[in-house]
C-alpha positions in Angstrom: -5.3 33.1 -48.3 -3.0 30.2 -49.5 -2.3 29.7 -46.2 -5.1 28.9 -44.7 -5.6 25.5 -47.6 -1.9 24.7 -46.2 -3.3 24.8 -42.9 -4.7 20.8 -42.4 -7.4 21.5 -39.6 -8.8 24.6 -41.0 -9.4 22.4 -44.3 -11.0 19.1 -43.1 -13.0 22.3 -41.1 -14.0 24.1 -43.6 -15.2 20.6 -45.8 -16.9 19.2 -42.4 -18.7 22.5 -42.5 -19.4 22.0 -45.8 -20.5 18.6 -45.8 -22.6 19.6 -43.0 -24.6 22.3 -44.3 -25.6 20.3 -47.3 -27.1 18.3 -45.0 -29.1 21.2 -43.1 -29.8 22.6 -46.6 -31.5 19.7 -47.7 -33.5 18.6 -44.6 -34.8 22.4 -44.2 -36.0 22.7 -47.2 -37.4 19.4 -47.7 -39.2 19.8 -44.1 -40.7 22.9 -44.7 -41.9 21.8 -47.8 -43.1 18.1 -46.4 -44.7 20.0 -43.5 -47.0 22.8 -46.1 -47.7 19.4 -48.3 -49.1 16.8 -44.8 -50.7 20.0 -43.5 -52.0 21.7 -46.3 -52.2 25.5 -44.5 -49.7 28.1 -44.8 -50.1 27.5 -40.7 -48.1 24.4 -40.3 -45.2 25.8 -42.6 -45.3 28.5 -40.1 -45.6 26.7 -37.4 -42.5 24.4 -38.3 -40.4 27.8 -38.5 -41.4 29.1 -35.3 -40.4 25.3 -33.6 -37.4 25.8 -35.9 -36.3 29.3 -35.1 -37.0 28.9 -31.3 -33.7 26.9 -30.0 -31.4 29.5 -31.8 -33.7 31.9 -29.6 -32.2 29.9 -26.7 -28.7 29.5 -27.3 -27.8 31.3 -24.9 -28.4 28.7 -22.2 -25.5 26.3 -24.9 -23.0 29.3 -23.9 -21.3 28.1 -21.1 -21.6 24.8 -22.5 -19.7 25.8 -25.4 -17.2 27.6 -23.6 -16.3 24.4 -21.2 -16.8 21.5 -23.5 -14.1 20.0 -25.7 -14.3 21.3 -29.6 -14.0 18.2 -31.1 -16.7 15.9 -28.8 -19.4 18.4 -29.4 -18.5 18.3 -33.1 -18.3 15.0 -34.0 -21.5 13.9 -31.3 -23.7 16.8 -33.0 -23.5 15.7 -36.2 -24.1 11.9 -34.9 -26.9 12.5 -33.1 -28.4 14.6 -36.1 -28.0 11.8 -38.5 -29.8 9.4 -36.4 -32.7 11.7 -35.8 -32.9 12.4 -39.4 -33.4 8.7 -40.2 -36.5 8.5 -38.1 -38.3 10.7 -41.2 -37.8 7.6 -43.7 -38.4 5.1 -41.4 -41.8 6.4 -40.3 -42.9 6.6 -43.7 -41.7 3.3 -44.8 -43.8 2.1 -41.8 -46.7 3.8 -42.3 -46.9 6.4 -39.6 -45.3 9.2 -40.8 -47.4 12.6 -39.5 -46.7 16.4 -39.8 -47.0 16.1 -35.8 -43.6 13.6 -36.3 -42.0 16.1 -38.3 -42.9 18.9 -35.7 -41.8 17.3 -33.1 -38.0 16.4 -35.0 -37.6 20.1 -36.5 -36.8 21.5 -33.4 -34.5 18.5 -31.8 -32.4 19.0 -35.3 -32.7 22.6 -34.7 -31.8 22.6 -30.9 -28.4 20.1 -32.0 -27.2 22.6 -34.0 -27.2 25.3 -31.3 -24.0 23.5 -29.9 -22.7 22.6 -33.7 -22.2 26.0 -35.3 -20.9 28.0 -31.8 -18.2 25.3 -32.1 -17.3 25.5 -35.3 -16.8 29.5 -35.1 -14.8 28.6 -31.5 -13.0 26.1 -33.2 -11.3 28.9 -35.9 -9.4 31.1 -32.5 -8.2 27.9 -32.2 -6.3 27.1 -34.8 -6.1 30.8 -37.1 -4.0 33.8 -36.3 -6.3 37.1 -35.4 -5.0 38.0 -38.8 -6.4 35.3 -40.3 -9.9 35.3 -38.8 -11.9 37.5 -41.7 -10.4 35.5 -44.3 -11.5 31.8 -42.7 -15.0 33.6 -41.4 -15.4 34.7 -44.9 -14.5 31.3 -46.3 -16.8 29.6 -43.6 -19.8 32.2 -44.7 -18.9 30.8 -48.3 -19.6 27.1 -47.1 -22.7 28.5 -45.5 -24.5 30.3 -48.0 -22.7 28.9 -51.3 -23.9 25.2 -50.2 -27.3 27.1 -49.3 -27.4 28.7 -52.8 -26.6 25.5 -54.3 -28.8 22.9 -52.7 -31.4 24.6 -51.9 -32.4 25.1 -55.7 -31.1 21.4 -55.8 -33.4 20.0 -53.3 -36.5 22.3 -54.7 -36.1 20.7 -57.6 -35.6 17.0 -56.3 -38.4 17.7 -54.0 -40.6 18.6 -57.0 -39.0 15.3 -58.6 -38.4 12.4 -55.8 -40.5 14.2 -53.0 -39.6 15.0 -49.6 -38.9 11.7 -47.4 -37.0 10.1 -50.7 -34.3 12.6 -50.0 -33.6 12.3 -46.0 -31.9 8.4 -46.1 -29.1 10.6 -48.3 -29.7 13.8 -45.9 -28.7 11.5 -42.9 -25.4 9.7 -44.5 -24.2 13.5 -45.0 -24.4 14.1 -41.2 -22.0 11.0 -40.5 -19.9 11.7 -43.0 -19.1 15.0 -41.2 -18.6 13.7 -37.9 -15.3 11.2 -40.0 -14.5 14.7 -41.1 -14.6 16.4 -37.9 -12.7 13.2 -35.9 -10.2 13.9 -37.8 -9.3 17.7 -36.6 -6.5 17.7 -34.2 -8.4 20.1 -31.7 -8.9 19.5 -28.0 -10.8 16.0 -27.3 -10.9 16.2 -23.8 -9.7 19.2 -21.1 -5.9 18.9 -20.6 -5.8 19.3 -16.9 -8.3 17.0 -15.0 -10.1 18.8 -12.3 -11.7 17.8 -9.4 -15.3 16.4 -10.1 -17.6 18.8 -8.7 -20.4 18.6 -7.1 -24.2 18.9 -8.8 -24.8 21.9 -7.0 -21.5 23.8 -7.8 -21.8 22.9 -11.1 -25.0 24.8 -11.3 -24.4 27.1 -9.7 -21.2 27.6 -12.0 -23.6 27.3 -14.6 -25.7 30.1 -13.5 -22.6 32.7 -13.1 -21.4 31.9 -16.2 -25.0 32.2 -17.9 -25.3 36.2 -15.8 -22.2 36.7 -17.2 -22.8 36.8 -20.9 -25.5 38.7 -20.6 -24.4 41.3 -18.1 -21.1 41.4 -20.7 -24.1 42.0 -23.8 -26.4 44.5 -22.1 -23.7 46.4 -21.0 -22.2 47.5 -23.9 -23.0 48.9 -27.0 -23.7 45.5 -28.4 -27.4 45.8 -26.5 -28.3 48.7 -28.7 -28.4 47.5 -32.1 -30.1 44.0 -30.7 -33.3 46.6 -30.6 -33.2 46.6 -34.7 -32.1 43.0 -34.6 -35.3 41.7 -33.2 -37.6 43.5 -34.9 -35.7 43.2 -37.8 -35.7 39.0 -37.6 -39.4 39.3 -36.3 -39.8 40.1 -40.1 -37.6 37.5 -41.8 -38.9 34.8 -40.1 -42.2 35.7 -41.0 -41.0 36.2 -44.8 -39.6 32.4 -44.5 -42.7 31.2 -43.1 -45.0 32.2 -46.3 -42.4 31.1 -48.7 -43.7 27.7 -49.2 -47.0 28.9 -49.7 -45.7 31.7 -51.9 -43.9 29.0 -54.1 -46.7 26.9 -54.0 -48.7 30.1 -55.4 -46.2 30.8 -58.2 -46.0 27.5 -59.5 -44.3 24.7 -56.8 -41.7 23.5 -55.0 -39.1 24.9 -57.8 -40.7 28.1 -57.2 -40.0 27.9 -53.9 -36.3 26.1 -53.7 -35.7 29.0 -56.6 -36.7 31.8 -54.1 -34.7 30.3 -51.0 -31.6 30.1 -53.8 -32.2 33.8 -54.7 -31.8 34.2 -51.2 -28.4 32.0 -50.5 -26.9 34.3 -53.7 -27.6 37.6 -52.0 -25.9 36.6 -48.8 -23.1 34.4 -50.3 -22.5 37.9 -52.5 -22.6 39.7 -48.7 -20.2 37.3 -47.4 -17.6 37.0 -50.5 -17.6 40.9 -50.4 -16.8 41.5 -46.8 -13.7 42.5 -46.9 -14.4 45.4 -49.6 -17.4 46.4 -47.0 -15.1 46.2 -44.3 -12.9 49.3 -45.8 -16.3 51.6 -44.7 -17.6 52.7 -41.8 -20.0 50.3 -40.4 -22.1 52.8 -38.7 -22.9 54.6 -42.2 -23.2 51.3 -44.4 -25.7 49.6 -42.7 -27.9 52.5 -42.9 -27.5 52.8 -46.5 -26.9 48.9 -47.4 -30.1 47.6 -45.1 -31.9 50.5 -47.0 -31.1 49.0 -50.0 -32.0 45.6 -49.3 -35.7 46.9 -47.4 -36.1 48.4 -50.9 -35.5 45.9 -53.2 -37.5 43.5 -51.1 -40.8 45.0 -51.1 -40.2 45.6 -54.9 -39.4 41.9 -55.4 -43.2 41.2 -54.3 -44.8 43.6 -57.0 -42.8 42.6 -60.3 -42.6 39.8 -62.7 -41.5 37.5 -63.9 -41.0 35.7 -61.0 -37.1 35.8 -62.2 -36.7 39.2 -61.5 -38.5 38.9 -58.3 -36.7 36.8 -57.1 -33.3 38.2 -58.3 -34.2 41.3 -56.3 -35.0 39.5 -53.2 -31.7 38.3 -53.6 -30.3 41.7 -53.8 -32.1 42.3 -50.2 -29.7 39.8 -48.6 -26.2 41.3 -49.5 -26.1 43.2 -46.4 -27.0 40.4 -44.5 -24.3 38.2 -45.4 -21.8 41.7 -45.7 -22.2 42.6 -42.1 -22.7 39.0 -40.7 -19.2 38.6 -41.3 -17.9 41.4 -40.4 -19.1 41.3 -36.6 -18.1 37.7 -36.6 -14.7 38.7 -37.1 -15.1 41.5 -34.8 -16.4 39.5 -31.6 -13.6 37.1 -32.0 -11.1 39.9 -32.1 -12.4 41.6 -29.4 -13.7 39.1 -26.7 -11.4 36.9 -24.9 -11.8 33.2 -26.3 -13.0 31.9 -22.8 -15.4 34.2 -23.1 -16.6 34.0 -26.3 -19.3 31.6 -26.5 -21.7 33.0 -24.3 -21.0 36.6 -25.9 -21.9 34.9 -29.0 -24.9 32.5 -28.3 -26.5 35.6 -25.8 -26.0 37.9 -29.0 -27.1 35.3 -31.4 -30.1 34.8 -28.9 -31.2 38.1 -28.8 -31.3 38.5 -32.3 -32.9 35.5 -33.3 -35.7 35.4 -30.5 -38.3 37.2 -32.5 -37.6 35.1 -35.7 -39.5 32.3 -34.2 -42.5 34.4 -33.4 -42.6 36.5 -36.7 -42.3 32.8 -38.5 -45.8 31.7 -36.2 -47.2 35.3 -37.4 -46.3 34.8 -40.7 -47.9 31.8 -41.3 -51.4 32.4 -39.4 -51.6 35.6 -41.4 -50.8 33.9 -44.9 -53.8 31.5 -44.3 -55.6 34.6 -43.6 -54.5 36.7 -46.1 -52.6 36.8 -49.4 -49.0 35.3 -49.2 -48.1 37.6 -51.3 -49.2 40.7 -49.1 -47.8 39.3 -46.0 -44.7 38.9 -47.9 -43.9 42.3 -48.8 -44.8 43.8 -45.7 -42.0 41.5 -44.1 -39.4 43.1 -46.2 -40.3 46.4 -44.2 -38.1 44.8 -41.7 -35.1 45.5 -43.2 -35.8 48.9 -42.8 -36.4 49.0 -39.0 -32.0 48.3 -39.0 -31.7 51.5 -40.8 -34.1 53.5 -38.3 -32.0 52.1 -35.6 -28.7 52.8 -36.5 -29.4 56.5 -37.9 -31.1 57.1 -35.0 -28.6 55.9 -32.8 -25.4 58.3 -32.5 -23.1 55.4 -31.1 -24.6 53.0 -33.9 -24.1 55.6 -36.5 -20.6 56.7 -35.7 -19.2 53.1 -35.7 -15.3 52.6 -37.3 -14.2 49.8 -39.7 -14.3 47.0 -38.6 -10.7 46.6 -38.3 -10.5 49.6 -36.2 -12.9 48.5 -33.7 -11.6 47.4 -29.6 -13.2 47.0 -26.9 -14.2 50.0 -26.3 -15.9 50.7 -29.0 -18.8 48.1 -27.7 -18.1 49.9 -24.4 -16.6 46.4 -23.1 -15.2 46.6 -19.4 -11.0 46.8 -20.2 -9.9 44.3 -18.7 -11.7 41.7 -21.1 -8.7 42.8 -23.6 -5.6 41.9 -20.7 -7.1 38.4 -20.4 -7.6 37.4 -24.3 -5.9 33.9 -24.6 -6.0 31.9 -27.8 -4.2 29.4 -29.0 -2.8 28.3 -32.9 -2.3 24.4 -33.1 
C-alpha cells in the first residue's frame, strides 16, 4: 500500500479524483434538490434522474473514444468544460431567469461529460500501477468515490437546508478547475506518440463503427452478458429508489433528511469498497447471492422502521454489496482485458447496466406523485433481490471463483484477448 502514496501520478490521481467528486457530490445533490423545490412534484426530481442516468446508459458510444484519445486531454478538458457549465446555474439566477427547464437541460450535459471523465480515470490506473497493484488503487479510488459521497452529501444536505441550492454551485464550479491543475499535472500520455496519417471522415467512421461492434460482440459473447440480465433490472429499481428520495426527505422532515439518506447510502458502499479485499477471498458466485440478499432485505425493512436513524442506517447496510462487488469486477476487467481494449468492454458493460436506471428514475418519480413515496420506495429495494435470482439461477453465475482466480475464460473471452494484453507502468 505505501507504495502506491510513493508513486507521484497515482497521488495527484487519486486527489484529482477526489477533488472532483466533491464537486459531483455537491452539484447532484443540490440539483436534485433545486429541481423537487422549482417543480414542486416528485415528477421533476424524477425526471432530472432519468436525464441524469441516461448518458451513463450511453457510454458505450465514449468507448472507442476512450480507448483512442490521450488520458490526460480528456481529463483535464472534462473537468473544464464541467466547471463552466456549472457556472451557468448562478448566473441565471443572479439574472433572473433561472428555470427547472435550465437545470434539466444542464443535468444531463454535466452527466454526459462525465461519461468520458471516469472511463479515463479507471484507464489511466493500467497505466501507471502494476496488475498487482490494481485492487489496492481501485479500492483506494472507490474510497474517493464513496467516502467524498458519504461526506458531502450530508454536507451539502445540510447547506442546502442552510444557504439553498444556487448559493452553493459558484464553489461547486471552482472545485471542477481545481481538478483539471490537478490532473495537468499527471505525467500520462498528452498526445499519441507516433503521428499517423490524418484519415479520412469516412474511415474514421467507419473505424468508429468496428470498434463500437467490437465491444459489444466482446460483451455478449461471454459470460459477462449473463449477469447484465440482473443488472438492469436490478438498476431499473435504484434509480427509481433515487428518484423519490427527495420527496421522501421532504416527507420526513427536509433536505437534511434527505442529504442524511443519500449519506447512509455513500456509508454502505464506502463499507463495500474498504472491504473488498476480505470479499474477494470468497467465491463470487456464492456471495452475491447471499450479500445482495442481505442488502434486498434490509432495504425494504429500512422503509417500515423508525426512527428515521435506523432507517436510514439499514438502507445503508443495503449498499455494502454494491460497493464490495463494484470493486472487485473493476479489478477483474482490468486484469483480464487487454488495455486497448478496455474502454469499450467497460463503457458497453457499464451501459448495459445502467440503461434501465434512467427509466426506473422516470417511473419512480411519476409513481411517487401518484402514490406514497414511501410505498414506491420499498418496493424498489425488491430490486436487489432480482441479483440474487439471477445468479442462483444461473449455474455459470453461481459457480464463479475469486476474483483473483478469475482469466479469461472464465467470462468465456475469445483466448487470444490474453496474448495481446499490453500495459504500460510510467
Amino acid at each position: 500500500m505505501n507504495l502506491l502514496w510513493t508513486n507521484r501520478n497515482f497521488l495527484l490521481l487519486f486527489i484529482g479524483r477526489i477533488v472532483t467528486n466533491i464537486g459531483d457530490s455537491i452539484y447532484y445533490v443540490a440539483a436534485m434538490w433545486l429541481v423537487y423545490d422549482l417543480g414542486g412534484s416528485a415528477f421533476y426530481s424524477g425526471l432530472a434522474g432519468f436525464l441524469t442516468l441516461l448518458p451513463t446508459a450511453l457510454q458505450f458510444f465514449t468507448g472507442p473514444f476512450v480507448d483512442k484519445w490521450p488520458i490526460k486531454k480528456v481529463l483535464v478538458f472534462t473537468q473544464l468544460l464541467q466547471c463552466l457549465l456549472i457556472l451557468i446555474i448562478p448566473m441565471a439566477h443572479w439574472l433572473g431567469f433561472l428555470t427547472v427547464h435550465l437545470i434539466l437541460i444542464i443535468m444531463p450535459l454535466v452527466a454526459f461529460i462525465e461519461q468520458f471523465a471516469y472511463p479515463s480515470q479507471t484507464k489511466a490506473l493500467v497505466h501507471i500501477l502494476s496488475r498487482q497493484q490494481l485492487v489496492k488503487g481501485n479500492s483506494l479510488f472507490a474510497f474517493a468515490y464513496q467516502g467524498i459521497d458519504l461526506l458531502f452529501n450530508a454536507v451539502s444536505g445540510i447547506l442546502v437546508a442552510i444557504v439553498g441550492a444556487v448559493s452553493l454551485y459558484l464553489a461547486d464550479s471552482m472545485t471542477f478547475a481545481l481538478a483539471a491543475l490537478l490532473f495537468t499535472m499527471c505525467k500520462l500520455p498528452w498526445a499519441e506518440e507516433k503521428k499517423k496519417e490524418k484519415a479520412s471522415i469516412k474511415q474514421t467512421f467507419l473505424d468508429y463503427k468496428t470498434e463500437l461492434k467490437q465491444g459489444f460482440s466482446l460483451v455478449f459473447r461471454s459470460l459477462l452478458a449473463s449477469f447484465l440480465i440482473g443488472s438492469v433490472v436490478c438498476n431499473f429499481a435504484i434509480g427509481a429508489g433515487l428518484a423519490v428520495l427527495p420527496s421522501l426527505g421532504a416527507e420526513l422532515g427536509g433536505a437534511e433528511i434527505y442529504g442524511f439518506y443519500l449519506a447512509a447510502m455513500s456509508t454502505g458502499s464506502l463499507l463495500g469498497a474498504l472491504t473488498s479485499t476480505f470479499f474477494g477471498r470468497f467465491p463470487v458466485g456464492k456471495l452475491s447471492i447471499l450479500t445482495f440478499f442481505f442488502g434486498s432485505c434490509c432495504w425494504v425493512a429500512s422503509t417500515f422502521l423508525s426512527p428515521v436513524l435506523l432507517g436510514a442506517v439499514l438502507f445503508g447496510l443495503a449498499w455494502v454489496p454494491v460497493g464490495a462487488t463494484n470493486v472487485l469486477f473493476a479489478a477483474v476487467m482490468q486484469s483480464v482485458v487487454p488495455l486497448h481494449l478496455l474502454g469499450r468492454v467497460n463503457t458497453v458493460s457499464r451501459s448495459m447496466s445502467a440503461s434501465a436506471m434512467p427509466i426506473g428514475s422516470l417511473a419512480g418519480g411519476y409513481l411517487a406523485s401518484a402514490f406514497s413515496p414511501s410505498l414506491i420506495f420499498s418496493c424498489a429495494g425488491v430490486g436487489l433481490l432480482i441479483v440474487t435470482i439471477v445468479w442462483l439461477c444461473h449455474s455459470g453465475l453461481r459457480q464463479l471463483p475469486k476474483s483473483d482466480e478469475m482469466t479469461a475464460e472464465t467470462f468465456d473471452l475469445p483466448t487470444d484477448m490474453k496474448e495481446n494484453r499490453a500495459g504500460s507502468n510510467l
